[in-house]
mmCIF file of the N, C-alpha and C atoms, coordinates in Angstrom:
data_MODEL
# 
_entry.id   MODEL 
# 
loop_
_atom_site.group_PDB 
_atom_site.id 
_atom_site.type_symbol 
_atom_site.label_atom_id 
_atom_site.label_alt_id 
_atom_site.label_comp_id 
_atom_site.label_asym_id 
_atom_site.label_entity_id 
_atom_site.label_seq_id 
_atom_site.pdbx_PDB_ins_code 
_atom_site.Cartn_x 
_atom_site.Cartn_y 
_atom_site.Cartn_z 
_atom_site.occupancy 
_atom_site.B_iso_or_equiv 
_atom_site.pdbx_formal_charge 
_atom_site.auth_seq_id 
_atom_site.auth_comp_id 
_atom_site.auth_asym_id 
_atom_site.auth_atom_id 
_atom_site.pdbx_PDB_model_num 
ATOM 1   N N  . UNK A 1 1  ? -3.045  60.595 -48.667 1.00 0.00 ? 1  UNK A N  1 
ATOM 2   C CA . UNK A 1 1  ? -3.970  60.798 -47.580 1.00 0.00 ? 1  UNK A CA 1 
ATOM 3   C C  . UNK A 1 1  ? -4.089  59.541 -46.712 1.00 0.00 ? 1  UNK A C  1 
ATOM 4   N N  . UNK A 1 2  ? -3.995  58.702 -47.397 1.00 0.00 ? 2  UNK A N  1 
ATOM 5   C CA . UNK A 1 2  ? -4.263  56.852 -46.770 1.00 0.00 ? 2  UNK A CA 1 
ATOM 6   C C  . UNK A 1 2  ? -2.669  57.077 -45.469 1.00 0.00 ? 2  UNK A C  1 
ATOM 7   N N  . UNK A 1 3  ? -1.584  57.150 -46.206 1.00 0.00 ? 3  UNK A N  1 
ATOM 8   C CA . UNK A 1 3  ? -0.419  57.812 -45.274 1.00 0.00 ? 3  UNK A CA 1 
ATOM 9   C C  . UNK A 1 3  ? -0.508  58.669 -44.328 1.00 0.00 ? 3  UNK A C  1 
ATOM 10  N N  . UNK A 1 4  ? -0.933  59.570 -44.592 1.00 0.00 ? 4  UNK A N  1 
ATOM 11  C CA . UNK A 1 4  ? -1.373  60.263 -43.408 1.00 0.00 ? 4  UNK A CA 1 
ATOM 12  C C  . UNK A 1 4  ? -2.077  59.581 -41.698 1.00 0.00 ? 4  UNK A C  1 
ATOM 13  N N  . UNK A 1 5  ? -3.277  59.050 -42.420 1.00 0.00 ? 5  UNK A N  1 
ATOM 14  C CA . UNK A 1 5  ? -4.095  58.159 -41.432 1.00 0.00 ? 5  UNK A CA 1 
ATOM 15  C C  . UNK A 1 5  ? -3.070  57.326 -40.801 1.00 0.00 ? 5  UNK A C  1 
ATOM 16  N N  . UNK A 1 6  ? -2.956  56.638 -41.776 1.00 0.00 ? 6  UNK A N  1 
ATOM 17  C CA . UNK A 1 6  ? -1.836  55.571 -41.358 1.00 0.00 ? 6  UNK A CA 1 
ATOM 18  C C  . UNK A 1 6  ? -0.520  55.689 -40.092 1.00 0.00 ? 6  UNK A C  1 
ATOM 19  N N  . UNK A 1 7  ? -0.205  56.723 -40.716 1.00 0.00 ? 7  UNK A N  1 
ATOM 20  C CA . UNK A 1 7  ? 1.073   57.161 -39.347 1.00 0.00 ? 7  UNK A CA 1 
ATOM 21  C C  . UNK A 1 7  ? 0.565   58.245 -38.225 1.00 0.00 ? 7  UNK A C  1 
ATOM 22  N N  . UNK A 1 8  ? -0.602  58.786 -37.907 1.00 0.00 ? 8  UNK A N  1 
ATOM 23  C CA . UNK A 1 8  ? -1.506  59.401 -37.377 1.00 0.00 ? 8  UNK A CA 1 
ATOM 24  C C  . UNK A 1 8  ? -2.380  58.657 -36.111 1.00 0.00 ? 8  UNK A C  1 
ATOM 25  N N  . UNK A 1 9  ? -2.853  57.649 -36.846 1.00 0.00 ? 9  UNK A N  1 
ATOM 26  C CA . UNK A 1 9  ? -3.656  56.983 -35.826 1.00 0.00 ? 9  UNK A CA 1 
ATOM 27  C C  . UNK A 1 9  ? -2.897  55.358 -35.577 1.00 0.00 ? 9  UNK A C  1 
ATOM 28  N N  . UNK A 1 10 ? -2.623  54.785 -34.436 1.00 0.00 ? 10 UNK A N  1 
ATOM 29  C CA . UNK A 1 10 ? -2.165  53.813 -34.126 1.00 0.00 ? 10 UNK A CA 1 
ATOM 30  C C  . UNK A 1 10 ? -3.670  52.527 -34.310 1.00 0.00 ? 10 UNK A C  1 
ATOM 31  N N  . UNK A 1 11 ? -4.513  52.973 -33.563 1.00 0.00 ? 11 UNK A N  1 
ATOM 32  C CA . UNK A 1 11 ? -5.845  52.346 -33.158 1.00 0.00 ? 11 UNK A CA 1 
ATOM 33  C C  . UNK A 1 11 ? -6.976  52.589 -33.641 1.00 0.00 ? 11 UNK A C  1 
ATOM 34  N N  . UNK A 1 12 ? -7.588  52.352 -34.683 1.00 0.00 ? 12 UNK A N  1 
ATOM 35  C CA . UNK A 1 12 ? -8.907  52.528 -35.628 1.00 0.00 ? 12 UNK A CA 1 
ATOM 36  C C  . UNK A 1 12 ? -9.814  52.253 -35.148 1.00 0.00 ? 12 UNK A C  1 
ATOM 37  N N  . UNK A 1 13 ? -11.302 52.384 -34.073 1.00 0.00 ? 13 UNK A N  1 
ATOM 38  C CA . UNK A 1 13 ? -12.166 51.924 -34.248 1.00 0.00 ? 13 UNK A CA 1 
ATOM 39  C C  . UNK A 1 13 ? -12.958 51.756 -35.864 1.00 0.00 ? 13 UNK A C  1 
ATOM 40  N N  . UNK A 1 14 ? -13.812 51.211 -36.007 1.00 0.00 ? 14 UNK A N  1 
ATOM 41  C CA . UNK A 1 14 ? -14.622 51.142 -37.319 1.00 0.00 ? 14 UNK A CA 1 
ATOM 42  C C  . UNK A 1 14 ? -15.380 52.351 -37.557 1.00 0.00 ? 14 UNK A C  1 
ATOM 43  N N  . UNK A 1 15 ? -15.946 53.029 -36.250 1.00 0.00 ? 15 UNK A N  1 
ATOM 44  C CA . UNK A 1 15 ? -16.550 54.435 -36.749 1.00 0.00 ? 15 UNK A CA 1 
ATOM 45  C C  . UNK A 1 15 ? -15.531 55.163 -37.380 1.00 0.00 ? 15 UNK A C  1 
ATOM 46  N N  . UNK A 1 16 ? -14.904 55.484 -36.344 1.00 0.00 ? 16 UNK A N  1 
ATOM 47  C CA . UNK A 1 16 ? -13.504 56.173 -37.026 1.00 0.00 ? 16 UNK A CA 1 
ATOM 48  C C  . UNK A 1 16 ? -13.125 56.281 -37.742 1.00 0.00 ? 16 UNK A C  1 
ATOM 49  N N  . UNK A 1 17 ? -12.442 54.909 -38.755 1.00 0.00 ? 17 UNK A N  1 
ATOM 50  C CA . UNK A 1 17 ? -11.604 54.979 -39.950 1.00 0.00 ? 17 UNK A CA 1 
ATOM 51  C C  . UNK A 1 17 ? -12.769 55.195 -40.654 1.00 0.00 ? 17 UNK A C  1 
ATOM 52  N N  . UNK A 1 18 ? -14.380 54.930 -40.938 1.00 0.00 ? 18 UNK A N  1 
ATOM 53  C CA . UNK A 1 18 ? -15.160 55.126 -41.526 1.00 0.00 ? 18 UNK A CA 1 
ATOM 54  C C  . UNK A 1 18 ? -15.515 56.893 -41.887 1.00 0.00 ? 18 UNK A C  1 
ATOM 55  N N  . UNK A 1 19 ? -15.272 57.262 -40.883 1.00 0.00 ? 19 UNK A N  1 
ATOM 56  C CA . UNK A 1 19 ? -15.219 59.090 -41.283 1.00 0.00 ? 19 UNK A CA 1 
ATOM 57  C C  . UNK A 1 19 ? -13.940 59.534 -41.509 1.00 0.00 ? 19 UNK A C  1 
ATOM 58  N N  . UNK A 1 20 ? -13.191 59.130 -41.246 1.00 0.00 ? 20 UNK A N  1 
ATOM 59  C CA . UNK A 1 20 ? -11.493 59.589 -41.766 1.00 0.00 ? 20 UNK A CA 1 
ATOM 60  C C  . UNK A 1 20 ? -11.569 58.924 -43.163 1.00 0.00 ? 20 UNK A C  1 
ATOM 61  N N  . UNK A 1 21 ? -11.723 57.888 -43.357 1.00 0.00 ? 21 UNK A N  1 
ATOM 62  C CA . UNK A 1 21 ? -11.759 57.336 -44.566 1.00 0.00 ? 21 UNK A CA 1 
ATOM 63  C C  . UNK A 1 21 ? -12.432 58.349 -45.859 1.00 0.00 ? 21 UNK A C  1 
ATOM 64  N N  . UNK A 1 22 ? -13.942 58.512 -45.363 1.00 0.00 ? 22 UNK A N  1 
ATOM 65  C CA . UNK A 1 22 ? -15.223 58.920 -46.306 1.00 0.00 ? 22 UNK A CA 1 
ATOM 66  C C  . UNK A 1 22 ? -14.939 60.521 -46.754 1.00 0.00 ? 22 UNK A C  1 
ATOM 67  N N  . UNK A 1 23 ? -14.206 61.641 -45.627 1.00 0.00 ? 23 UNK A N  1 
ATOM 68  C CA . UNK A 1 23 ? -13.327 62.287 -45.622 1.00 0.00 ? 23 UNK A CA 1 
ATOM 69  C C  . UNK A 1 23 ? -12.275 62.675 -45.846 1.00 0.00 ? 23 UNK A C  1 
ATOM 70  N N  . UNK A 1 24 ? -11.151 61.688 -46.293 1.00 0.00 ? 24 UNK A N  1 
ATOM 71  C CA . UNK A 1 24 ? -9.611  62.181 -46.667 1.00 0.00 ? 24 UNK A CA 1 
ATOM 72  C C  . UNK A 1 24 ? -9.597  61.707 -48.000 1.00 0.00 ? 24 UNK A C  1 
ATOM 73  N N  . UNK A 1 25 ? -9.800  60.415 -47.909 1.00 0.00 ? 25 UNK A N  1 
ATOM 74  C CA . UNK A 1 25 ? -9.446  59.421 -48.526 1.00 0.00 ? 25 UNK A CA 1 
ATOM 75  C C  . UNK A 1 25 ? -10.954 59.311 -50.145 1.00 0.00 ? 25 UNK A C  1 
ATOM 76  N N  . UNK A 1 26 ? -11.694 58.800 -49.877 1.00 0.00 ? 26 UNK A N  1 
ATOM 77  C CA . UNK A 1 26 ? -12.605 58.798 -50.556 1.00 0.00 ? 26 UNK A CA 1 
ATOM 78  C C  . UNK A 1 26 ? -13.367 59.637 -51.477 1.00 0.00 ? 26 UNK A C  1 
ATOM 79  N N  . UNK A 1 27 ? -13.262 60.617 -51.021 1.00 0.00 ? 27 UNK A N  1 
ATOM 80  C CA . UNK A 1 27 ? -13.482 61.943 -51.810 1.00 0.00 ? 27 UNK A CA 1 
ATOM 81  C C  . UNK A 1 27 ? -12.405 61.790 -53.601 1.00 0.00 ? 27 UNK A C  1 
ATOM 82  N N  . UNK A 1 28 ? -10.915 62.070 -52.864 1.00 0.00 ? 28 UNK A N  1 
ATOM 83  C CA . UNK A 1 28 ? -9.956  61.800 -53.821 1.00 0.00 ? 28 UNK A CA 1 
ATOM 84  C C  . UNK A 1 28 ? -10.437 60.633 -54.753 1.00 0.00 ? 28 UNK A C  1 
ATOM 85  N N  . UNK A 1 29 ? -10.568 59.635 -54.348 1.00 0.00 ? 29 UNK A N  1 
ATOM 86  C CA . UNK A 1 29 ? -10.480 58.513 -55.165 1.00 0.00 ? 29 UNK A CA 1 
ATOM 87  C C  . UNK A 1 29 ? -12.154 58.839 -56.155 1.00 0.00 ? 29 UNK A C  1 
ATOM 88  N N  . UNK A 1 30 ? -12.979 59.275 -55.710 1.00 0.00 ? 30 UNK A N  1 
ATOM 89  C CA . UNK A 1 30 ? -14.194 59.260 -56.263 1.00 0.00 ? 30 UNK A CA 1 
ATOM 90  C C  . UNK A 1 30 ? -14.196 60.231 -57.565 1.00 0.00 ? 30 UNK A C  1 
ATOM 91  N N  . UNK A 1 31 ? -13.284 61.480 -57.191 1.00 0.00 ? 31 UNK A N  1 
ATOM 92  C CA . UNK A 1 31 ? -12.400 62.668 -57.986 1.00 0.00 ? 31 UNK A CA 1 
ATOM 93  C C  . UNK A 1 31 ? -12.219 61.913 -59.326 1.00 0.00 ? 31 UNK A C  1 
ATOM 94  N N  . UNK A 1 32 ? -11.010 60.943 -58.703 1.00 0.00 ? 32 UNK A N  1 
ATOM 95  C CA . UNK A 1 32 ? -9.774  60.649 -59.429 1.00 0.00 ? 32 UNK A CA 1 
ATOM 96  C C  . UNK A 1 32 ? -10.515 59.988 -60.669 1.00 0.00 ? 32 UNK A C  1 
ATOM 97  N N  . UNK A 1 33 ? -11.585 59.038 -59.853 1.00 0.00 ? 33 UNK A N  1 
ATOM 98  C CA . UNK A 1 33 ? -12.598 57.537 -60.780 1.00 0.00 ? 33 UNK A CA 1 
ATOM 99  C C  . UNK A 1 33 ? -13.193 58.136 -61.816 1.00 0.00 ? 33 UNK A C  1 
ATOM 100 N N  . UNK A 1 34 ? -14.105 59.841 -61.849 1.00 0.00 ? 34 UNK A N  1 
ATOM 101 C CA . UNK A 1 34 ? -14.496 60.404 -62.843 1.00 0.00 ? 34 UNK A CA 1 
ATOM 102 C C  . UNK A 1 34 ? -13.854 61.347 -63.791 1.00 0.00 ? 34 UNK A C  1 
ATOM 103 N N  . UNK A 1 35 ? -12.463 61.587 -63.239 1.00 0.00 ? 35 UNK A N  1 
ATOM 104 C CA . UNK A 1 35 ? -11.551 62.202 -64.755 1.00 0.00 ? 35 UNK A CA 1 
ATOM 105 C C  . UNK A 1 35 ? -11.065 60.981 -65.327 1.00 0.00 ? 35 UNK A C  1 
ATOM 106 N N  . UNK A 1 36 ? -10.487 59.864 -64.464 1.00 0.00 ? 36 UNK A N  1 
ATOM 107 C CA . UNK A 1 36 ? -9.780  58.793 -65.232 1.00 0.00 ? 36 UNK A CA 1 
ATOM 108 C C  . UNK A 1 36 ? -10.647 58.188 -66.273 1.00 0.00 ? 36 UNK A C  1 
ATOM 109 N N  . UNK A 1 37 ? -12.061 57.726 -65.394 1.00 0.00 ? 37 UNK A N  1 
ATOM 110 C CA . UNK A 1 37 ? -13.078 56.915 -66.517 1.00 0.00 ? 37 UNK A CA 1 
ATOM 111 C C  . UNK A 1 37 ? -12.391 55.694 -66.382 1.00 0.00 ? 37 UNK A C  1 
ATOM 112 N N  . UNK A 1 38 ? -12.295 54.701 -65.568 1.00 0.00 ? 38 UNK A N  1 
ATOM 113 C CA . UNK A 1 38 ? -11.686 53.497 -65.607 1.00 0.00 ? 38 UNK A CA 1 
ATOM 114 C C  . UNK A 1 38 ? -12.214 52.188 -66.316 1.00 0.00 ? 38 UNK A C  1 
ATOM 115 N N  . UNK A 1 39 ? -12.364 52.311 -67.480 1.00 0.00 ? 39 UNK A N  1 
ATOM 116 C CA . UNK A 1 39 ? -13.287 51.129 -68.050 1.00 0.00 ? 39 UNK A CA 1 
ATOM 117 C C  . UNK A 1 39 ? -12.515 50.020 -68.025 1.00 0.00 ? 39 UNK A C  1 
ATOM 118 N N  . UNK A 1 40 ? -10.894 50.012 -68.081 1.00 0.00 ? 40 UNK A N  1 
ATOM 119 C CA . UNK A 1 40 ? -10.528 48.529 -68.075 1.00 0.00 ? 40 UNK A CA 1 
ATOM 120 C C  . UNK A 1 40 ? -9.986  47.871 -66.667 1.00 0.00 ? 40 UNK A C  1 
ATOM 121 N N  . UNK A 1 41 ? -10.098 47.445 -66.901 1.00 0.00 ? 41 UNK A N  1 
ATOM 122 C CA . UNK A 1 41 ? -9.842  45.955 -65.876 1.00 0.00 ? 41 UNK A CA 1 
ATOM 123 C C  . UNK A 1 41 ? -8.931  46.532 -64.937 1.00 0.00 ? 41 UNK A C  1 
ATOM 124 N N  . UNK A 1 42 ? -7.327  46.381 -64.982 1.00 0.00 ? 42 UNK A N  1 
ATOM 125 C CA . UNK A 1 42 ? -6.174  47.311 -64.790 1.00 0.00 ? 42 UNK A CA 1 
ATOM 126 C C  . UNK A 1 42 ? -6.455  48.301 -63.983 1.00 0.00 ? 42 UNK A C  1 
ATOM 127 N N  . UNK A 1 43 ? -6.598  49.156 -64.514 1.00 0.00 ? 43 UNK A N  1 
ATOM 128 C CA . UNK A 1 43 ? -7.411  50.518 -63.511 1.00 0.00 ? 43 UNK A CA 1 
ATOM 129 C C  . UNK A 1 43 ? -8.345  50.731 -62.514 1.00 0.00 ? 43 UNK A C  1 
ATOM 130 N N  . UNK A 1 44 ? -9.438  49.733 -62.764 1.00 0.00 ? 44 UNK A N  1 
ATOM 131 C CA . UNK A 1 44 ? -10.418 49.073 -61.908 1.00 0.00 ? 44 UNK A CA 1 
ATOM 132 C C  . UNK A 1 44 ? -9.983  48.577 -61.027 1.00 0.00 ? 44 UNK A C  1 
ATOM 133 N N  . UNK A 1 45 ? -9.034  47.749 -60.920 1.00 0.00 ? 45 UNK A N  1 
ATOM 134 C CA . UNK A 1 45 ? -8.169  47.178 -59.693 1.00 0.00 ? 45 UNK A CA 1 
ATOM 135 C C  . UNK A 1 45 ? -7.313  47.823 -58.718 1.00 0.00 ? 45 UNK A C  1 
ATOM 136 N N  . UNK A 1 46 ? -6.526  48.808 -59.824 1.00 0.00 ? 46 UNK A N  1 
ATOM 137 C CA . UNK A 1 46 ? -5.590  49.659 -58.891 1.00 0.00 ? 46 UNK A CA 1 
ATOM 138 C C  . UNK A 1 46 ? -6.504  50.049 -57.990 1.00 0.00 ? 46 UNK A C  1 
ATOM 139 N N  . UNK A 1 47 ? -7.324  50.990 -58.490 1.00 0.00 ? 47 UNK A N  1 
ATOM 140 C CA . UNK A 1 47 ? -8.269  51.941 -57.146 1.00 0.00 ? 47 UNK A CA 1 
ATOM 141 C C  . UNK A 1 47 ? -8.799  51.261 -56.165 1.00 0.00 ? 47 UNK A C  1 
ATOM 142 N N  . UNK A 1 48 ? -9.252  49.873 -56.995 1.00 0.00 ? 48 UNK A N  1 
ATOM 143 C CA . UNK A 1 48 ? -10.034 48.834 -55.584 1.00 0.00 ? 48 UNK A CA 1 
ATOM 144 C C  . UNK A 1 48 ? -8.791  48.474 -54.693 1.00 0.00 ? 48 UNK A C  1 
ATOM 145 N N  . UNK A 1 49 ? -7.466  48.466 -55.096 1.00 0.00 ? 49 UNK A N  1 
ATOM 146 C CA . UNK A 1 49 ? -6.419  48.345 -54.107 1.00 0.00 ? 49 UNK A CA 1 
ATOM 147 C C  . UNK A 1 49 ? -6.315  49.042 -53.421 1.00 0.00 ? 49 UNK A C  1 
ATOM 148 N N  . UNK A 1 50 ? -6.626  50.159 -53.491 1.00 0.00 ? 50 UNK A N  1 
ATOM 149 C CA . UNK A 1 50 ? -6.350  51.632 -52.140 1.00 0.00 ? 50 UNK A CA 1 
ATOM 150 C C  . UNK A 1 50 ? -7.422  51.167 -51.402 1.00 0.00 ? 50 UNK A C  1 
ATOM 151 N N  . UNK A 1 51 ? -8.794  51.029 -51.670 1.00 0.00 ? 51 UNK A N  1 
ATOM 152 C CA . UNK A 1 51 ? -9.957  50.768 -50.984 1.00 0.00 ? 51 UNK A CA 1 
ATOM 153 C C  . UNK A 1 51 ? -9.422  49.379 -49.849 1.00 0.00 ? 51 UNK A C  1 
ATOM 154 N N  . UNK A 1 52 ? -9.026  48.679 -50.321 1.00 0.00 ? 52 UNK A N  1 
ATOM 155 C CA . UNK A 1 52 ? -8.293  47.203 -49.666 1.00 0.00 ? 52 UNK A CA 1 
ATOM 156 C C  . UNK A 1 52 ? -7.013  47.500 -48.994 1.00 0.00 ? 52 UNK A C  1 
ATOM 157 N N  . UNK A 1 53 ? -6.395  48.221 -49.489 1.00 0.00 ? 53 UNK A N  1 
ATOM 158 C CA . UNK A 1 53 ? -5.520  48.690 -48.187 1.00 0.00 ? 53 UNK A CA 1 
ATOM 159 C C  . UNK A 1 53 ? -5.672  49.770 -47.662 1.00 0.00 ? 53 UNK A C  1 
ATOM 160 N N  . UNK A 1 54 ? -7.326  50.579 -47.348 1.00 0.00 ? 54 UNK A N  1 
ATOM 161 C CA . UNK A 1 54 ? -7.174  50.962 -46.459 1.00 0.00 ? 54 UNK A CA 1 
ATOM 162 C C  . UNK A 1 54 ? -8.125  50.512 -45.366 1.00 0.00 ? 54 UNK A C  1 
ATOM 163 N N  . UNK A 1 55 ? -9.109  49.640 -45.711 1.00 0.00 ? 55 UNK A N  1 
ATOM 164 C CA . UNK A 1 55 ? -9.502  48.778 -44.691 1.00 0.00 ? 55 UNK A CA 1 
ATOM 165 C C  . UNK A 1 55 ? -8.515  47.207 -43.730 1.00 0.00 ? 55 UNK A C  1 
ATOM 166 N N  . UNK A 1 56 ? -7.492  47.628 -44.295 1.00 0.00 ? 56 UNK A N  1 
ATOM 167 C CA . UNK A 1 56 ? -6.419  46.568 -43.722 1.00 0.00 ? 56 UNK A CA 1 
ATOM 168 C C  . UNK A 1 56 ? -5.874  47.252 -42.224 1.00 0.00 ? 56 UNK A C  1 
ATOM 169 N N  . UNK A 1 57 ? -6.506  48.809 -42.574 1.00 0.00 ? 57 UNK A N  1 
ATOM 170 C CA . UNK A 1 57 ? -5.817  49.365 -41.181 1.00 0.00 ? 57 UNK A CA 1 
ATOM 171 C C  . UNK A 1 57 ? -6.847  49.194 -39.957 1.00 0.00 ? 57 UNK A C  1 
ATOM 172 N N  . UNK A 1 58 ? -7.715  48.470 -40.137 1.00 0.00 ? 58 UNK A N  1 
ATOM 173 C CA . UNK A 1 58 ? -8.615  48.398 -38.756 1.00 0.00 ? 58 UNK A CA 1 
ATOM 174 C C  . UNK A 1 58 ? -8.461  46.985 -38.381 1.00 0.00 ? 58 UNK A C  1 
ATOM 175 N N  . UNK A 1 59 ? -8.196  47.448 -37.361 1.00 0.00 ? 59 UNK A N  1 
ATOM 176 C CA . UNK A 1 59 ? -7.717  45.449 -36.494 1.00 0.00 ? 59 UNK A CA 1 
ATOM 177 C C  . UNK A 1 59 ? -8.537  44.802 -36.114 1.00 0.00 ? 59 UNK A C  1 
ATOM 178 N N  . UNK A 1 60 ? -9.894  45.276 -36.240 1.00 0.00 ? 60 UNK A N  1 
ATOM 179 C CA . UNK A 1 60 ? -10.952 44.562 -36.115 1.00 0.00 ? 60 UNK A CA 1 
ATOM 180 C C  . UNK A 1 60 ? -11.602 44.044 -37.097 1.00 0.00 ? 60 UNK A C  1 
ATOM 181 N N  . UNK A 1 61 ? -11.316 44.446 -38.358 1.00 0.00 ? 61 UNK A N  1 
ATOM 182 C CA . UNK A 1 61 ? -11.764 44.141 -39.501 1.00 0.00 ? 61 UNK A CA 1 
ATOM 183 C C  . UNK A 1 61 ? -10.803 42.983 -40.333 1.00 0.00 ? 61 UNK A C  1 
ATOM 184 N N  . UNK A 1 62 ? -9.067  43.237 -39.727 1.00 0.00 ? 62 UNK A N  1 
ATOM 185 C CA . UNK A 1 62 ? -8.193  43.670 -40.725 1.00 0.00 ? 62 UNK A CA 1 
ATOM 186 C C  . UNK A 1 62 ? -8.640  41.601 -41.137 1.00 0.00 ? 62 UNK A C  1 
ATOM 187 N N  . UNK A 1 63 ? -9.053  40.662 -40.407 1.00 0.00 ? 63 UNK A N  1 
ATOM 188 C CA . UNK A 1 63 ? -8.635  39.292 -40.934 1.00 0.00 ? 63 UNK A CA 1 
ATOM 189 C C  . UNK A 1 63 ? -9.717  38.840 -41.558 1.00 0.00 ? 63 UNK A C  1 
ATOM 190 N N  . UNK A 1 64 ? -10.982 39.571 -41.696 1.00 0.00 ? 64 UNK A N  1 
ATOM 191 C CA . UNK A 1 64 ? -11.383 39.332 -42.811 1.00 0.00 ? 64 UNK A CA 1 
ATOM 192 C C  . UNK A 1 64 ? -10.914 39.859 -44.516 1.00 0.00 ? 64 UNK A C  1 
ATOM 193 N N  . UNK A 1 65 ? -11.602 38.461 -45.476 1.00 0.00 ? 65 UNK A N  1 
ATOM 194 C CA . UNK A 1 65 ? -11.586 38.659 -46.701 1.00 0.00 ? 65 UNK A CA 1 
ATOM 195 C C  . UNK A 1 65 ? -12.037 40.134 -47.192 1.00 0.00 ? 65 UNK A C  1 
ATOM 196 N N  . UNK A 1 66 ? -11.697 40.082 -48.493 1.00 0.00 ? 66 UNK A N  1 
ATOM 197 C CA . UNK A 1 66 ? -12.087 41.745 -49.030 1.00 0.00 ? 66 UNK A CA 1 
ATOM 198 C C  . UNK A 1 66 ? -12.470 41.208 -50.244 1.00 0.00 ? 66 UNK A C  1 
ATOM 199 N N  . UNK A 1 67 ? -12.469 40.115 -50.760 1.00 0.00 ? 67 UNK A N  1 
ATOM 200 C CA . UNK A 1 67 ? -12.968 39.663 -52.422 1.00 0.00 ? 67 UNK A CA 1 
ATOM 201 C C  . UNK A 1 67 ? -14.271 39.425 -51.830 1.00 0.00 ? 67 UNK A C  1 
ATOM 202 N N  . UNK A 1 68 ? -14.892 38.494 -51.323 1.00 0.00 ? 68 UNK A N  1 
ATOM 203 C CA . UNK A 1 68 ? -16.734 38.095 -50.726 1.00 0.00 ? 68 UNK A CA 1 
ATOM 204 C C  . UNK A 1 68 ? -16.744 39.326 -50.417 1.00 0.00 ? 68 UNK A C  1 
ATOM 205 N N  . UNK A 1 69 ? -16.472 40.499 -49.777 1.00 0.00 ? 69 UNK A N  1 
ATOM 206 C CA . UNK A 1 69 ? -16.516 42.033 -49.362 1.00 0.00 ? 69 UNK A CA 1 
ATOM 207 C C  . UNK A 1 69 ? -17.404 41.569 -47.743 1.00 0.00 ? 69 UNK A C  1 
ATOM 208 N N  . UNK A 1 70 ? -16.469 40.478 -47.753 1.00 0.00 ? 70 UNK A N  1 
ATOM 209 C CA . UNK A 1 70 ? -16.678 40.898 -45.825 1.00 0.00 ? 70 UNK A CA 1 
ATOM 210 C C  . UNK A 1 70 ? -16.275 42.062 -44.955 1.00 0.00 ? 70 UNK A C  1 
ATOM 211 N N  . UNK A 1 71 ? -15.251 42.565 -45.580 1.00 0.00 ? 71 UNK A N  1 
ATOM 212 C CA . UNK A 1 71 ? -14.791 43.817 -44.614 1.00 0.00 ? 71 UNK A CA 1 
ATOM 213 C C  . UNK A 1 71 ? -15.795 44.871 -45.460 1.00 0.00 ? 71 UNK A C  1 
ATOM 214 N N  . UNK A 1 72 ? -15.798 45.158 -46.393 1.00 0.00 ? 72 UNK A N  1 
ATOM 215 C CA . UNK A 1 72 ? -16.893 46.495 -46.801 1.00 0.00 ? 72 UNK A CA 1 
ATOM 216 C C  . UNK A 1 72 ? -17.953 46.497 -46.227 1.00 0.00 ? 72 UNK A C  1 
ATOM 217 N N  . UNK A 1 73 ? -18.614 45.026 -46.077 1.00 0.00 ? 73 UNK A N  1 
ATOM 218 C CA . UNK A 1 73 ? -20.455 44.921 -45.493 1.00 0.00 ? 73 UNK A CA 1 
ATOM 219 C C  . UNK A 1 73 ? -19.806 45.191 -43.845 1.00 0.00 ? 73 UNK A C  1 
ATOM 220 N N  . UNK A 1 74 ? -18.690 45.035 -43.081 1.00 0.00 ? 74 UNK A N  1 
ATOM 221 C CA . UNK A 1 74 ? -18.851 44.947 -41.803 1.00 0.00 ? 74 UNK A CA 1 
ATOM 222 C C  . UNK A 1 74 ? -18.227 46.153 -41.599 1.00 0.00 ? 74 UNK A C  1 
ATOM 223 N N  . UNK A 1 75 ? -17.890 47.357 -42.454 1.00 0.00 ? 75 UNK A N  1 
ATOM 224 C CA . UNK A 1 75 ? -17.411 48.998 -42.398 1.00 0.00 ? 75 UNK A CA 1 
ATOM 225 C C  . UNK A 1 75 ? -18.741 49.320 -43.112 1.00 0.00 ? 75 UNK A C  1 
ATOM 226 N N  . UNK A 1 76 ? -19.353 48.962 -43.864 1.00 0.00 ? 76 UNK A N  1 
ATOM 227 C CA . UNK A 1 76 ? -20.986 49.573 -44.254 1.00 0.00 ? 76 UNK A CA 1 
ATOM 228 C C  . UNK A 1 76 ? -20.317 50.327 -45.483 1.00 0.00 ? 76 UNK A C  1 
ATOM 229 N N  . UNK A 1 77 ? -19.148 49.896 -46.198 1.00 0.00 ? 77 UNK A N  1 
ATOM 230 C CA . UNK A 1 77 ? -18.774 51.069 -47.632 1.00 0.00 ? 77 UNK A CA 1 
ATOM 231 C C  . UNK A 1 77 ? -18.931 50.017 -48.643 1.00 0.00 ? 77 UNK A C  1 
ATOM 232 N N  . UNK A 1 78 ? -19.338 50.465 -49.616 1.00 0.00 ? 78 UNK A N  1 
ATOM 233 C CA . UNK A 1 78 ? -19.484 50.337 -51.279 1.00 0.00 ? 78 UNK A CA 1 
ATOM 234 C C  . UNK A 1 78 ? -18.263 49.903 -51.824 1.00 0.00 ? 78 UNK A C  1 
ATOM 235 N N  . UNK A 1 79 ? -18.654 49.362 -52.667 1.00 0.00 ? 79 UNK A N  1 
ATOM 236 C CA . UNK A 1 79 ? -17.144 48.759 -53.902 1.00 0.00 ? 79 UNK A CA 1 
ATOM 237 C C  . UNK A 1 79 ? -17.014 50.672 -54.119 1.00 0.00 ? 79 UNK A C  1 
ATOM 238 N N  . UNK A 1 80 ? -15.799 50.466 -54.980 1.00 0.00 ? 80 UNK A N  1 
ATOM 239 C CA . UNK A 1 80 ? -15.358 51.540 -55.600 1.00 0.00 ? 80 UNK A CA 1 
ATOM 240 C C  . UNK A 1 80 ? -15.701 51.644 -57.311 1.00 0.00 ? 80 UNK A C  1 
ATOM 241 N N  . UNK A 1 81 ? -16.093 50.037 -57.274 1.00 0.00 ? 81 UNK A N  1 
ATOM 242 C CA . UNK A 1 81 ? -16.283 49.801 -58.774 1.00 0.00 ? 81 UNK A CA 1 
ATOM 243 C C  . UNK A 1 81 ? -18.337 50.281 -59.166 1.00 0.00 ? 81 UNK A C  1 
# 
């Protein structure tokens, strides 16, 4: 779904990828987080990696950090963890 967006939209405002995101993307992963049960470390990361690359697609966001969660507080989304 992150693919999709990706080759779909050239130009992200922040509203935007924020409802395409909360919509395509997020749903799945929220799915995925309560059959998997991710208690270790490993797993915990993978998913926070989709979350991190898919805020890499907004060019207004994209040069902030994602560990301090400067880009989450300045898209208004939650860890995944």
């Amino acid at each position: 779904m992150l693919g999709l967006i990706e080759r779909n939209f050239i130009y992200l405002t922040d509203e935007a990828f924020v409802t395409l995101y909360k919509s395509l993307v997020r749903c799945h992963l929220e799915y995925a987080n309560s059959v998997l049960n991710p208690h270790r470390q490993g797993l915990i990361k993978d998913i926070e990696k989709v979350q991190m690359r898919a805020t890499k697609l907004v060019l207004t966001v994209k040069h902030l950090t994602y560990r301090p969660r400067e880009r989450l507080l300045r898209l208004k989304l939650p860890t995944l963890k």
